[in-house]
C-alpha positions as CSV (number, residue, x, y, z in Angstrom):
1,X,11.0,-102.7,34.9
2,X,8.9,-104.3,32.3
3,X,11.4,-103.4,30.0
4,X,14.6,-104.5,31.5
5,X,14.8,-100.6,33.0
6,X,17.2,-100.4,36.3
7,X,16.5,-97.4,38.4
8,X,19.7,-96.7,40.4
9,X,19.1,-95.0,44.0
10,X,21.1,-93.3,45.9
11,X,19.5,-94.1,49.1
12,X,16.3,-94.7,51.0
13,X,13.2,-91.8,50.8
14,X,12.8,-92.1,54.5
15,X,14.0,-88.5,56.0
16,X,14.8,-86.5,52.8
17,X,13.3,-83.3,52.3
18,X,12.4,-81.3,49.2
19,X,15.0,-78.2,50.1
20,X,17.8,-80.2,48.9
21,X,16.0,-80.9,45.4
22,X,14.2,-79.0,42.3
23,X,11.8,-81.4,42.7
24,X,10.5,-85.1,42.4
25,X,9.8,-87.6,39.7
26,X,7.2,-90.6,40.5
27,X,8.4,-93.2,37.9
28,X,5.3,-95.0,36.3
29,X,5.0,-99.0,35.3
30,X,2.4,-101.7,37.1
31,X,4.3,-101.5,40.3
32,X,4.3,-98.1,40.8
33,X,1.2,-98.3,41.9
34,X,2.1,-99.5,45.6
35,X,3.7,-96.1,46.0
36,X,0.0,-94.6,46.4
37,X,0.2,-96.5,49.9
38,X,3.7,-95.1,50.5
39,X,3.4,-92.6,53.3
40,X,6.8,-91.0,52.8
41,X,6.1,-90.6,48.4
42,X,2.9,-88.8,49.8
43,X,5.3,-86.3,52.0
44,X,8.0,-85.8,49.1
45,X,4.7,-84.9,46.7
46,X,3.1,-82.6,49.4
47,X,6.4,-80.8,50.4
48,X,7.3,-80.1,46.6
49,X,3.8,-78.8,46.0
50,X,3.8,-76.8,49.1
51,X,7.0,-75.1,47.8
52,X,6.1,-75.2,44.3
53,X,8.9,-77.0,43.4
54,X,8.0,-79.6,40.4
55,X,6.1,-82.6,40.7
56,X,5.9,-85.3,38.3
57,X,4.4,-89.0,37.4
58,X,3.3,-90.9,34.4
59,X,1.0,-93.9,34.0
60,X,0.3,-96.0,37.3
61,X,2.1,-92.9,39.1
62,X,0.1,-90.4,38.6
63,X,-1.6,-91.7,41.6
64,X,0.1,-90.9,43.9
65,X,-0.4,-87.0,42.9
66,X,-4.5,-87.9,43.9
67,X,-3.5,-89.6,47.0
68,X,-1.6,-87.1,48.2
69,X,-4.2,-83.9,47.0
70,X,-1.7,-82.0,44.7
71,X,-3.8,-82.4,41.6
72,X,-7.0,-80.5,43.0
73,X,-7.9,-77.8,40.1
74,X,-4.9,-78.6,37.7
75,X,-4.9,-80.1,34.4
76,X,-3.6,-83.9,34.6
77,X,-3.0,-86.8,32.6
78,X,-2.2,-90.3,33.4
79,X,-3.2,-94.3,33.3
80,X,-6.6,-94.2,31.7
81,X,-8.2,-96.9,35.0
82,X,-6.9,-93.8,37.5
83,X,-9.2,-91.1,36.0
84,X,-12.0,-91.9,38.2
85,X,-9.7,-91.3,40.7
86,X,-7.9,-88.2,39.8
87,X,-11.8,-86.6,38.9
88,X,-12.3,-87.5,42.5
89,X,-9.7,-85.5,44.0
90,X,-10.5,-82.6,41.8
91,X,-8.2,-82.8,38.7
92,X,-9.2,-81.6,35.4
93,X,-8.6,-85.1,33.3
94,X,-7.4,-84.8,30.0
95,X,-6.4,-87.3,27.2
96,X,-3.2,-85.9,26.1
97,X,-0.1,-87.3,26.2
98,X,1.6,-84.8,28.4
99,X,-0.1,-82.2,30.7
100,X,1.9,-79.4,32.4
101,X,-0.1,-76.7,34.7
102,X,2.3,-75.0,36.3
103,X,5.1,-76.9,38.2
104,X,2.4,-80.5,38.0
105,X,3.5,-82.3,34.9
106,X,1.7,-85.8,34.1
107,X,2.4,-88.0,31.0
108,X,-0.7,-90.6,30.1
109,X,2.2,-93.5,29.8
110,X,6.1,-93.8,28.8
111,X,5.5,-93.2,25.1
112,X,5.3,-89.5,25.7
113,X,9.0,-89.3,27.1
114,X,10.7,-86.5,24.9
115,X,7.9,-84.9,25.0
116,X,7.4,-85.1,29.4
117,X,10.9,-84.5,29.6
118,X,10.6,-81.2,27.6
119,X,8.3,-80.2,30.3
120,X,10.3,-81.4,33.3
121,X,13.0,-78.9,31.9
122,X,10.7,-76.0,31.3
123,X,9.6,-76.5,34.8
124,X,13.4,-76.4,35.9
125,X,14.2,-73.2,34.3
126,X,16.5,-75.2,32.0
127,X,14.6,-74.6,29.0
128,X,11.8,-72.1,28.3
């Protein structure tokens, strides 16, 4: 990352399905961006929606939540260039650092992280 952040994976997204998670994180940063195009991201984020299992992306990210139509009628946040985009596929954009409707939580960038991570465990049942 632009930070010198390592993402370990266990393996490639190709075949997994949501029943065997709580949910699915889209990382943010410039090159997240190319996961818009990513046909198998778009699946993960349609199969958690579809079982309302939580859904997540800051920044660049948040894209893929509008490509993939999980953001129609939900508050969202996200990389200020996408909000054209997210209007477009019927999100309610806001300017706040973190936005949470339901099991959809957005951040607008990486500087919100306690407080998206908060919301990622509220989501979970970890936390209320």
């Amino acid at each position: 990352g632009e930070f010198q952040d390592e993402f370990q994976v266990d393996g490639p997204i190709a075949g997994e399905r949501m029943e065997n998670y709580s949910g699915v994180i889209f990382v943010g940063g410039r090159g997240s961006a190319q996961l818009q195009e990513n046909s198998e991201c778009l699946r993960l984020a349609r199969e958690a929606n579809e079982a309302g299992k939580l859904i997540a992306a800051w920044g660049y990210s948040v894209g893929v939540l509008a490509k993939a139509g999980v953001v129609r009628g939900k508050r969202v946040t996200g990389a200020a260039h996408l909000h054209g985009e997210l209007k477009a596929a019927g999100a309610k954009v806001t300017t706040q650092q973190v936005e949470r409707d339901r099991n959809l939580v957005t951040a607008i960038d990486d500087s919100a992280g306690f407080r998206f991570g908060k919301a990622l465990a509220q989501v979970v049942a970890i936390e209320d």
